[in-house]
C-alpha positions as CSV (number, residue, x, y, z in Angstrom):
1,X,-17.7,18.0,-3.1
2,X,-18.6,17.2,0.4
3,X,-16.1,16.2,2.4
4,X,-15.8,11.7,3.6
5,X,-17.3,10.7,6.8
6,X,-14.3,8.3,6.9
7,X,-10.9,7.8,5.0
8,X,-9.3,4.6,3.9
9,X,-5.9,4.4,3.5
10,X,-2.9,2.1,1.6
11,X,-0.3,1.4,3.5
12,X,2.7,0.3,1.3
13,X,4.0,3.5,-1.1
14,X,0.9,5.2,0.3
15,X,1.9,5.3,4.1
16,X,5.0,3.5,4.2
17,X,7.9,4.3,1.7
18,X,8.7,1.1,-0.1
19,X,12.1,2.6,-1.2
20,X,12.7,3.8,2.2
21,X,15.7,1.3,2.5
22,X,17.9,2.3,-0.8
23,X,21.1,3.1,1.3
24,X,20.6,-0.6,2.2
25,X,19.9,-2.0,-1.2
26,X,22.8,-0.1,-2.7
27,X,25.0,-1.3,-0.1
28,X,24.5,-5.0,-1.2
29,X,23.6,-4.5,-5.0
30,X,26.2,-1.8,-5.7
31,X,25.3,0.6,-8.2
32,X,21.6,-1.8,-8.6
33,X,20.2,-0.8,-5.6
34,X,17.2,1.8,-6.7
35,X,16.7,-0.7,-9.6
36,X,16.4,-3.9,-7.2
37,X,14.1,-1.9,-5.1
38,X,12.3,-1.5,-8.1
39,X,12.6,-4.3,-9.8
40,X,11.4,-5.9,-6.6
41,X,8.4,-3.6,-5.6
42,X,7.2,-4.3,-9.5
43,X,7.3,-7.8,-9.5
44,X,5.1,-8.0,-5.6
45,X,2.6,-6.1,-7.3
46,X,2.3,-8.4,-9.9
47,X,2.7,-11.6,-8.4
48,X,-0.9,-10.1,-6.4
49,X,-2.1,-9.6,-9.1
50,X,-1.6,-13.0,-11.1
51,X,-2.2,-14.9,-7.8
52,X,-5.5,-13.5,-7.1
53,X,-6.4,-14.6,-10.3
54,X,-4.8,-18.2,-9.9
55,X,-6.1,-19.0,-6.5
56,X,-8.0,-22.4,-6.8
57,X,-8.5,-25.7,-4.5
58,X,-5.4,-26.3,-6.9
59,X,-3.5,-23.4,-6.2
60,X,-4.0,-21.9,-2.6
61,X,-3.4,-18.1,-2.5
62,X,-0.1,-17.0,-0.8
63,X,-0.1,-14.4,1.4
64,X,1.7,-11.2,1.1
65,X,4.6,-12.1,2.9
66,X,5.6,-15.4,1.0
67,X,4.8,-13.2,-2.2
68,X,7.0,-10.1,-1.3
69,X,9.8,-12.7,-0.1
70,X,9.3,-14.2,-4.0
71,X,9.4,-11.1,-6.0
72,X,12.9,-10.1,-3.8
73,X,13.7,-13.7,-5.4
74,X,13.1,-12.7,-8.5
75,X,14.7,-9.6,-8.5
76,X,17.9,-10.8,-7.3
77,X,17.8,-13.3,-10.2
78,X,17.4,-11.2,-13.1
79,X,19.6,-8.1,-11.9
80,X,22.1,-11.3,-11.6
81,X,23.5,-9.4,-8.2
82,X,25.5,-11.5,-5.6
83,X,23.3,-11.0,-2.5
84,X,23.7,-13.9,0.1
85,X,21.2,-15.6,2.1
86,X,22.1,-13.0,5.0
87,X,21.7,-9.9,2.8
88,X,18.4,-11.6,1.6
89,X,17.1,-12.0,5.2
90,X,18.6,-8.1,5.9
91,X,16.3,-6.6,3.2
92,X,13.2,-8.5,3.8
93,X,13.4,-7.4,7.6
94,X,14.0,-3.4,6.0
95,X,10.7,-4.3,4.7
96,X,8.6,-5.2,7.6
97,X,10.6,-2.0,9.1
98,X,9.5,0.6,6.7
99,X,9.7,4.3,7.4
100,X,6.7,6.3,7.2
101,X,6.2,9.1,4.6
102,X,7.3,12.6,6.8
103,X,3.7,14.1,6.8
104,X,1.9,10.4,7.3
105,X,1.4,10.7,11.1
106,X,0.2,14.2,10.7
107,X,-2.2,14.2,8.3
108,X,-4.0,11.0,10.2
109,X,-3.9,13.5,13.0
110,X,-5.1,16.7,11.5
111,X,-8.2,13.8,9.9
112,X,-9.3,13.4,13.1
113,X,-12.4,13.1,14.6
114,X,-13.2,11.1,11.1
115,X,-12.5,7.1,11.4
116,X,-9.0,6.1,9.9
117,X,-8.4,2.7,8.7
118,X,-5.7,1.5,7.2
119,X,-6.7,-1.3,4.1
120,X,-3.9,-3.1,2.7
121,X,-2.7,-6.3,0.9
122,X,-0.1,-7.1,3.8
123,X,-1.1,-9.8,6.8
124,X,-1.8,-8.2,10.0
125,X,1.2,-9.9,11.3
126,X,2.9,-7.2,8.6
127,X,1.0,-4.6,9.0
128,X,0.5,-4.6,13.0
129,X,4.4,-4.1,14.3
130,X,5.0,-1.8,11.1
131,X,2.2,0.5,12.7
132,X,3.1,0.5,16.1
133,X,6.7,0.9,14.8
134,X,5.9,4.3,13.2
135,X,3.5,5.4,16.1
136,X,0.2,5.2,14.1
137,X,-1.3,3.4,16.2
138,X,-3.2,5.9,18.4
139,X,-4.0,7.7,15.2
140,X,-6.0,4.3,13.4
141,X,-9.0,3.1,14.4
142,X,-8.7,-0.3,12.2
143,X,-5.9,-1.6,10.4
144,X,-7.7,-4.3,7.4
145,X,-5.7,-7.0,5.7
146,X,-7.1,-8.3,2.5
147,X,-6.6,-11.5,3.9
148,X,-10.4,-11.5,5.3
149,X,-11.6,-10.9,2.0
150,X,-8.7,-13.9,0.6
151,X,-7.9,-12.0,-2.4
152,X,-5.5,-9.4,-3.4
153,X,-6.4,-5.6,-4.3
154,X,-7.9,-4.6,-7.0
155,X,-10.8,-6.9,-6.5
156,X,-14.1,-5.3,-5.3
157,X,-14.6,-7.8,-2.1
158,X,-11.4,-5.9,-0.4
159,X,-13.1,-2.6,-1.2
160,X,-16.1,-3.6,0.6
161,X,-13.8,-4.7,3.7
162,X,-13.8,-1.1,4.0
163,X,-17.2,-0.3,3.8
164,X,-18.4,-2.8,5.5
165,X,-16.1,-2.2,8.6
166,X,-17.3,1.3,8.8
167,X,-20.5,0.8,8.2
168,X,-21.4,3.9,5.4
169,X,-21.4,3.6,1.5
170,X,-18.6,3.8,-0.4
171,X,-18.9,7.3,-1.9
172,X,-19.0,8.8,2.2
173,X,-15.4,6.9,2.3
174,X,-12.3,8.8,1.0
175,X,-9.7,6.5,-0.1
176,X,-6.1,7.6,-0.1
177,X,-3.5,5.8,-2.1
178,X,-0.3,6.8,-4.0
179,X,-0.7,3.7,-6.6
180,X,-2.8,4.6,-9.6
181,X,-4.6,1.4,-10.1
182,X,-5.5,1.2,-6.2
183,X,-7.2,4.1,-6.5
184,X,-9.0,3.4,-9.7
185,X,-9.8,0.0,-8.0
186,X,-11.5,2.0,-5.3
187,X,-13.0,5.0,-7.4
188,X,-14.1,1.4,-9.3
189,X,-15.8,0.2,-6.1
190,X,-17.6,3.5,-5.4
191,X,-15.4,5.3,-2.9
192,X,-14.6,8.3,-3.0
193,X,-10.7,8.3,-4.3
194,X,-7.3,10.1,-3.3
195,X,-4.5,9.6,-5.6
196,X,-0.8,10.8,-3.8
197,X,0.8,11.4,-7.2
198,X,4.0,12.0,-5.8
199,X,6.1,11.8,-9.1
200,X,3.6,13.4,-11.7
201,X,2.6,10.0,-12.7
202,X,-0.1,10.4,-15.6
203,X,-3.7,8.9,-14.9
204,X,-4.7,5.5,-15.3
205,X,-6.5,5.2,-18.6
206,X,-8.6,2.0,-17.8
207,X,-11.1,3.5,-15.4
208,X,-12.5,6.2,-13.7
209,X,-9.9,9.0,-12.8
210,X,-9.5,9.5,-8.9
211,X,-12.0,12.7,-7.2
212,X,-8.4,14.1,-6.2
213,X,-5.4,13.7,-7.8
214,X,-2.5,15.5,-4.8
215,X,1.0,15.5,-4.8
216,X,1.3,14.9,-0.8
217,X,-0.1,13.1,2.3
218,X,-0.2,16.8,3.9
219,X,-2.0,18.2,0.5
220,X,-4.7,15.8,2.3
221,X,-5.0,17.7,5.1
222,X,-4.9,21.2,4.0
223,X,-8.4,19.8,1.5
224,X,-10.3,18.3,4.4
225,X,-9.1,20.9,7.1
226,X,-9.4,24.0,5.2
């Protein structure tokens, strides 16, 4: 297969390790912590999912912030765990602090010359201090919010954010993400698709199976490098 003229990355689970604050989460939820991070990270994605759906004159969307802040509402609810408004505020600031993956910055790197965007449901008030955080951003030409396209991934108009931002056709656009149905969303839209499968997930059965299924950010590398 040849090789993308660009690659479009996720940022949250992709980039950025969503569980990257357990110590935290088990300090406040003890003994709960990896399943309030999960619990949590589970109910975000749905809540996308449902509100991108729901959006109407009726029903404005809400952006990924008030949603992530919800689903940590939620979680806390039905683990029935004692966190205070203080602990609350603690692990939604862990979230807009999240570490990088230890090969993210070089595998953006080792990509270059190629464009490198980043293409993610979080705001750009989010995304933009979690990059700079991490030092990406000399390594990124674009970071994209779903926001422009006012829906939430899996829908094809955040796809063609993407393409249209670059400028090529999907299939000359690599897209990298370690959630299944993100990259079947993408390999949906046309693009050629990435799938991190850090834990030995199994495919998504609904539609078409990622180009590349790889178990690492730096198995990236070695592919388009080699």
């Amino acid at each position: 297969m040849r090789m993308p003229a660009a690659f479009v990355f996720d940022a949250y689970g992709t980039l950025f390790d969503v569980h990257g604050f357990h110590p935290l989460a088990e300090a406040l939820a003890p003994g709960q912590g990896a399943a309030l991070l999960q619990h949590w990270r589970t109910r975000q994605l749905e809540y996308s999912w449902q509100c991108a759906l729901m959006t109407s004159s009726a029903f404005p969307r809400p952006d990924f912030l008030a949603l992530t802040q919800a689903a940590l509402d939620y979680a806390i609810a039905a683990l029935m765990v004692p966190i205070d408004d203080a602990g609350r505020r603690a692990l939604v600031d862990a979230y807009l602090a999240l570490p990088p993956y230890p090969d993210a910055l070089h595998t953006l790197a080792a990509l270059a010359p190629r464009p490198r965007v980043i293409l993610s449901n979080g705001t750009r008030a989010m995304l933009d201090p979690l990059v700079a955080r991490a030092g990406m951003t000399p390594l990124l030409d674009a970071v994209l919010s779903v926001d422009a396209a006012a829906t939430y991934k899996p829908a094809p108009a955040v796809y063609r954010l993407a393409a249209d931002h670059l400028g090529l056709a999907p299939q000359d656009i690599g897209f990298v993400s370690a959630n299944g149905w993100d990259a079947a969303g993408a390999k949906a839209a046309g693009f050629t698709t990435f799938w991190i499968n850090r834990l030995g997930a199994p495919a998504e059965r609904h539609a078409p199976a990622p180009d590349y299924s790889i178990g690492s950010l730096a198995d990236l590398a070695r592919i388009v490098t080699d």
